[in-house]
C-alpha positions in Angstrom: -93.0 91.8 120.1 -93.9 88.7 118.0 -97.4 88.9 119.2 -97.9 92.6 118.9 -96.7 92.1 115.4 -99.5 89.9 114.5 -102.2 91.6 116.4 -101.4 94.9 114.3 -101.2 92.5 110.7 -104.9 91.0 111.7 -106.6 94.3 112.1 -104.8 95.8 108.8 -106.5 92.0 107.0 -102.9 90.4 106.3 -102.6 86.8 105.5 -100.5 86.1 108.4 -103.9 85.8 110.6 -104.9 83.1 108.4 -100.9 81.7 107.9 -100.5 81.4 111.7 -104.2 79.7 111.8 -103.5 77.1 109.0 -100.3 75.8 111.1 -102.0 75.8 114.2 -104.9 73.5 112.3 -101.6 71.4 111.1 -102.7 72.5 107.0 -99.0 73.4 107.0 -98.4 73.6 103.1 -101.5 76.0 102.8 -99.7 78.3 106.0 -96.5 78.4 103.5 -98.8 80.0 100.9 -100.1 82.2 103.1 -96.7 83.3 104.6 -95.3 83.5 101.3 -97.9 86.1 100.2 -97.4 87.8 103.1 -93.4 88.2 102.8 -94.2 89.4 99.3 -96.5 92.3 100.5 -93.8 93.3 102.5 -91.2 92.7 99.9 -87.2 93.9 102.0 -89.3 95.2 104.8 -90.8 91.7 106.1 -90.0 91.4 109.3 -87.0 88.8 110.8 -90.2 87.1 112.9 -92.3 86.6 109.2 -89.5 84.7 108.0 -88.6 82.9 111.0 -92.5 81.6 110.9 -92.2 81.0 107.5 -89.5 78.9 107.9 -91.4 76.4 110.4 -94.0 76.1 108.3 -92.1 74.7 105.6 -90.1 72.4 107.7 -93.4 70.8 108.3 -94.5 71.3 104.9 -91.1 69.3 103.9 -90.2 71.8 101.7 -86.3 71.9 102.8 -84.8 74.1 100.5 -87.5 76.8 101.9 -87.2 76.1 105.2 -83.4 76.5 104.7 -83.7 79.9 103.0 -86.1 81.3 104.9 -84.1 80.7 108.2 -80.9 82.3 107.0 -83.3 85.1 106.0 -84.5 85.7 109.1 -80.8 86.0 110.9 -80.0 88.4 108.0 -82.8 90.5 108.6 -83.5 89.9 112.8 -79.9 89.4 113.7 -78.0 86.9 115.9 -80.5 86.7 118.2 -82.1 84.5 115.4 -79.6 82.3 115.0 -79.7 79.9 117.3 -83.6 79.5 116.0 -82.1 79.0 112.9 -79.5 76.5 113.7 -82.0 74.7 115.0 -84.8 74.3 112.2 -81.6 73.6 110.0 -80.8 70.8 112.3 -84.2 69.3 111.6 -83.7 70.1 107.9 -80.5 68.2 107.8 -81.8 65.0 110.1 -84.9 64.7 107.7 -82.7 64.7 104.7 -80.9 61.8 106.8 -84.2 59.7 107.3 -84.7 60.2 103.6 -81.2 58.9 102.5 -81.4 56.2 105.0 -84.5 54.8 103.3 -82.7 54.8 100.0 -79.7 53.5 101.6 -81.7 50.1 102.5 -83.0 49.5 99.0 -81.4 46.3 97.7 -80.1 48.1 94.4 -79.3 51.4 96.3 -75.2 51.6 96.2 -73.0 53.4 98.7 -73.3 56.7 97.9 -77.1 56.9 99.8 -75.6 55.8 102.6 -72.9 58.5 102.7 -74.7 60.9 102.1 -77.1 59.9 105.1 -74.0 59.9 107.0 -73.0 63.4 106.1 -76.6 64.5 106.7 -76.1 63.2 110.1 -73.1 64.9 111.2 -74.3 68.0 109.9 -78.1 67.5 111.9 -75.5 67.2 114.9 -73.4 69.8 114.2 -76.9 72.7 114.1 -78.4 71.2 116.8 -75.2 71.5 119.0 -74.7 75.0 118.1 -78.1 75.8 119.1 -78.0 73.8 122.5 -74.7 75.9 124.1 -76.5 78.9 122.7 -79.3 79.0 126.0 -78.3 78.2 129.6 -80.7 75.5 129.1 -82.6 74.2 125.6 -83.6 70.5 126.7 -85.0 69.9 122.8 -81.7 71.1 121.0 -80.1 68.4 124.2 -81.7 65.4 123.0 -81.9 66.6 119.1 -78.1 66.0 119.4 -78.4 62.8 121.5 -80.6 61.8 118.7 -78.5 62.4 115.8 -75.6 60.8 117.8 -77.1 57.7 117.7 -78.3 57.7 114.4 -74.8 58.3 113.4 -73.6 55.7 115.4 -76.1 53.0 113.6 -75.1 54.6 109.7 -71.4 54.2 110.4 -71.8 50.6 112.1 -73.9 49.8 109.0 -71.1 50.9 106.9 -68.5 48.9 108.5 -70.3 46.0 108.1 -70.9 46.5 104.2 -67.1 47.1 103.8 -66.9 43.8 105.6 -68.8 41.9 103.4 -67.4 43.4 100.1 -63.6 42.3 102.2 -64.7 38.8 102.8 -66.1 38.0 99.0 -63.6 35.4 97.2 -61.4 37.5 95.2 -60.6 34.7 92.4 -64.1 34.0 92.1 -64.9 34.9 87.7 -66.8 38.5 87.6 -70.3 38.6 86.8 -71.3 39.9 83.4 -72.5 43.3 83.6 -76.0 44.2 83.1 -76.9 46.2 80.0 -77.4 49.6 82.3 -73.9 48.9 84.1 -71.6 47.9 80.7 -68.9 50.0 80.4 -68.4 51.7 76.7 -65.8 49.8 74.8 -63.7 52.6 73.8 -63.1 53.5 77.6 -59.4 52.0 78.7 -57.6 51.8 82.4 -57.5 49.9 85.5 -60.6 49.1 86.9 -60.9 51.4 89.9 -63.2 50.3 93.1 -66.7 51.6 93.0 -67.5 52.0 96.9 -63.5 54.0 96.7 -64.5 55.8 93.9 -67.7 56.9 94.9 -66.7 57.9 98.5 -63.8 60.1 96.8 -66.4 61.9 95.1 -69.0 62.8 97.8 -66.1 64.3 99.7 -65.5 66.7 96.7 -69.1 67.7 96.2 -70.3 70.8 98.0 -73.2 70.3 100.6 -75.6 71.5 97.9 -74.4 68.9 95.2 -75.0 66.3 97.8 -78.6 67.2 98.5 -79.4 68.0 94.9 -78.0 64.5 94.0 -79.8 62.6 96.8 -83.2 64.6 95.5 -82.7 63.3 92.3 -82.4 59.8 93.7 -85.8 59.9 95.7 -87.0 61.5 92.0 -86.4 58.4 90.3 -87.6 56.1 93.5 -90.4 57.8 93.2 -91.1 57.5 89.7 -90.2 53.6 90.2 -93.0 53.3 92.7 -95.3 54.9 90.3 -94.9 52.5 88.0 -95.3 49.8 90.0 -98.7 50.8 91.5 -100.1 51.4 87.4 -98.7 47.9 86.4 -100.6 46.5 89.9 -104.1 48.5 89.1 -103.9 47.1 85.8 -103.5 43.7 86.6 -106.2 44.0 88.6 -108.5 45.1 86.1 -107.5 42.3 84.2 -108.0 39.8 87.0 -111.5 41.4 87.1 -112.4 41.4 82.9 -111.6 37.6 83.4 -114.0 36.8 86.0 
């Protein structure tokens, strides 16, 4: 069916020739293009197959928000026999959204809440894949996709434990730092002091999935931002270093 499909848009001069040629040829974010313009020609008649395409090629494209869409789009419009395709590419959304909080997670100034939310992004990699592995008789990728984001759980959660064992073991009477100017607290606020690592946990819990991932994007936003600003500061010492010679 799939193949027929594309046979009959290459002789009509679709884009999808060109979109399934451009993943092939690994130029994935110009294949997203190409499916985009073709789902747009078809406008609420492109097909559940389209979509499902289109969603693959933005996995690799790392846009994750499309990839997501476009899966769900495809069970909409295909049927279940789409979803366990789709529970698998959002298995692959989730675990890259893991990698990317994990990296966060290890900065030095990072605080708890990248780590929890690589932790969530874990579970819920596991969770898709599973679904899509008891969906076949026999899907050996969706098997060790799950074995995969097992383990990787296993290693955020063991790397948890051992952070709230270090913050347990830190002398209690020992004076409190000043605060940094970005971390003072305004004057007018009053209360108890509550427990950041508590407090933070308490409120990933209460965000939706979405809020999570929109606040972990903004994070690798500003670490981004950061790292452009080092590599100006380092290109301009450089030029420096070479005026001086």
């Amino acid at each position: 069916m799939r193949a027929l499909l594309c046979f009959l848009l290459l002789a009509a001069g679709d884009p999808v020739g060109d979109a399934m040629r451009a993943y092939k040829e690994g130029r994935f974010a110009d294949a997203v293009k190409l499916f985009l313009a073709a789902e747009a020609e078809f406008g609420d008649a492109a097909p559940a197959e389209l979509l499902h395409d289109l969603a693959l090629a933005a996995l690799r494209a790392d846009d994750l928000p499309l990839a997501e869409s476009s899966a769900e789009k495809a069970v909409v419009r295909g049927g279940p026999r789409f979803a366990p395709q789709r529970d698998f590419i959002l298995g692959n959304v989730a675990f890259k959204r893991c990698l990317k909080a994990e990296v966060l997670a290890g900065r030095v100034e990072s605080g708890p809440i990248a780590l929890e939310a690589a932790i969530l992004h874990a579970e819920t990699a596991a969770d898709s894949w599973r679904r899509a592995a008891i969906s076949r008789a026999d899907w050996p990728e969706a098997r060790r996709n799950v074995e995969r984001a097992v383990l990787k759980l296993e290693v955020l959660e063991k790397e948890r434990e051992e952070r709230r064992k270090k913050q347990s073991r830190k002398p209690r009477n020992q004076p409190a730092k000043p605060p940094t100017p970005e971390r003072q607290r305004d004057p007018s606020q009053r209360g108890s002091k509550v427990d950041q690592d508590r407090l933070i946990r308490a409120q990933l819990k209460e965000l939706s999935y979405a809020q999570v991932r929109r606040l972990l994007d903004k994070l690798t936003e500003k670490e981004q931002e950061k790292a452009k600003l080092r590599k100006k500061e380092q290109a301009s010492k450089r030029v420096a270093g070479e005026r001086d010679w």
